[in-house]
C-alpha positions as CSV (number, residue, x, y, z in Angstrom):
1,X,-50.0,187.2,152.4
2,X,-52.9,184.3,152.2
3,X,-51.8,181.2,153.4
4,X,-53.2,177.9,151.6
5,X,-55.6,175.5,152.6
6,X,-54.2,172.1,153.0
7,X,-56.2,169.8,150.1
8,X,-56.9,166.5,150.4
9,X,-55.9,164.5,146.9
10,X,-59.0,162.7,145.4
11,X,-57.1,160.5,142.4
12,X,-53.2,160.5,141.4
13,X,-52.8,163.8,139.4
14,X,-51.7,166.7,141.6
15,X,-54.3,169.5,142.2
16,X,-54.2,172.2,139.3
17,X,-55.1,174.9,141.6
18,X,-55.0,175.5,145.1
19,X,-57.1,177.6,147.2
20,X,-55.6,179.9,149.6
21,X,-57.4,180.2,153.1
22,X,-59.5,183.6,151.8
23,X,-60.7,181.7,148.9
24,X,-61.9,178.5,150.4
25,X,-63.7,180.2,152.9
26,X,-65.7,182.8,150.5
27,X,-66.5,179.6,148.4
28,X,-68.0,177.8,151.5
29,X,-69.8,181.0,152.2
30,X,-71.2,181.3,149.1
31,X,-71.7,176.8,148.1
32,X,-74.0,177.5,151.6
33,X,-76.3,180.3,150.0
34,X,-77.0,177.4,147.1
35,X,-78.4,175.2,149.5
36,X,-78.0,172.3,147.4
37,X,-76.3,169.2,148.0
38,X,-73.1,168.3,146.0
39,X,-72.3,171.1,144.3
40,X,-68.5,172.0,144.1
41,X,-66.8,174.6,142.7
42,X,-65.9,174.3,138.6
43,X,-62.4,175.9,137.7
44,X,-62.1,176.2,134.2
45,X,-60.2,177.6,131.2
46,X,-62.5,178.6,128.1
47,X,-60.9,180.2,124.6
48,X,-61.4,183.6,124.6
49,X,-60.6,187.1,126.0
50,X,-58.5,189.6,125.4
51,X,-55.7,187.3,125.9
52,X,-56.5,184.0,124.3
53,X,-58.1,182.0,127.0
54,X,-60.2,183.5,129.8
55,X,-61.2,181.6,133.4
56,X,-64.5,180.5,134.1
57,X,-65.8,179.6,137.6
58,X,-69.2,178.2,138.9
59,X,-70.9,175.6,140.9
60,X,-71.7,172.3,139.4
61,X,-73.0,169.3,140.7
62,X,-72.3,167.2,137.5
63,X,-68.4,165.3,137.9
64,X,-67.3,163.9,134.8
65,X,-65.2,160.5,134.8
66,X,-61.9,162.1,134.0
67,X,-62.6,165.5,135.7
68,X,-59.3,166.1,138.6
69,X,-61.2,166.3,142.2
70,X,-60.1,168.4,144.9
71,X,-60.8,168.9,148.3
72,X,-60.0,172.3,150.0
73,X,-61.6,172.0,154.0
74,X,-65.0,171.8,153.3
75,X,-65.2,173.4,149.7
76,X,-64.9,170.4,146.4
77,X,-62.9,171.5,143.5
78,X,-63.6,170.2,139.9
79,X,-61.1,171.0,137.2
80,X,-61.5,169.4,133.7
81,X,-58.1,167.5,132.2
82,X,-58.1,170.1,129.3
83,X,-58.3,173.0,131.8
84,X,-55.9,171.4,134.5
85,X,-53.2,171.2,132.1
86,X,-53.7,175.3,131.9
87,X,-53.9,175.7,135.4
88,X,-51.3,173.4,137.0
89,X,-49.9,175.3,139.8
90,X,-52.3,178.1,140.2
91,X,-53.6,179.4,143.3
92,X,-57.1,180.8,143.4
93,X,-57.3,183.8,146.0
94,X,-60.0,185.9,147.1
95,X,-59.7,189.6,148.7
96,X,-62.6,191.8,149.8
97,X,-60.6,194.9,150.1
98,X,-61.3,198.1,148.5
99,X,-59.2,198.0,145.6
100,X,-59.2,194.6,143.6
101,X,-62.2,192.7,145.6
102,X,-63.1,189.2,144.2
103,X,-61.4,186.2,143.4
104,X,-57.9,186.0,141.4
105,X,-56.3,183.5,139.8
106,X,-52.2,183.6,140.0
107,X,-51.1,181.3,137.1
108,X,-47.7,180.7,136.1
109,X,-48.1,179.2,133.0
110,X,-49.9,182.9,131.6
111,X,-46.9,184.0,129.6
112,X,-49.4,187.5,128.9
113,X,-52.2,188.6,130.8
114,X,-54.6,191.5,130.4
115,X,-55.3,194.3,132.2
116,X,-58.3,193.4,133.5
117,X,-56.9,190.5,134.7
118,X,-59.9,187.6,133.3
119,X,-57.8,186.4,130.7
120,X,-54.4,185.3,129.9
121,X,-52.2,183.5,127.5
């Protein structure tokens, strides 16, 4: 079981997702291959996919006005208002096992989800 890291609140509204301890460090392995200053890690929710809406993940150093800004150890997480309605309470995780490998969002708003696990609804 992954255990979270403890997020430091950047504004009022309560994080939308939380990264577990797997998750923040593959992002901070990965935000230092960019080698760029101020990028952070863009959790969204896009329409589409098999299910209706599918998750969408990259780095970004633009931070809109209204975006919700989080702080996971050393990895910034930016979720737009739209998308952090959809994603309040998630938890982003990341294995490198065998079976499953990558990142994976647990959502418990997603009445449905498909089988490959991308999108939901």
């Amino acid at each position: 079981m992954s255990t979270t890291v403890q997020n430091v609140s950047i504004g009022k509204k309560p994080s939308p997702v939380t990264l577990t301890d797997g998750a923040a460090s593959k992002v901070a392995e990965l935000l230092a291959q960019e080698d760029v200053d101020g990028l952070a890690l863009r959790v969204a929710v896009r329409p589409g996919g098999c299910s209706g809406f599918s998750y969408e993940m990259f780095f970004d150093a633009d931070v809109a006005d209204d975006d919700v800004v989080r702080e996971f150890g050393q990895v910034r997480v930016v979720v737009d208002p739209t998308s952090a309605d959809l994603l309040k309470g998630s938890t982003l995780d990341y294995s490198d096992g065998l079976n499953d490998a990558g990142f994976h969002v647990t959502n418990p708003n997603a009445s449905r989800t498909c089988g490959c696990g991308s999108s939901f609804s």
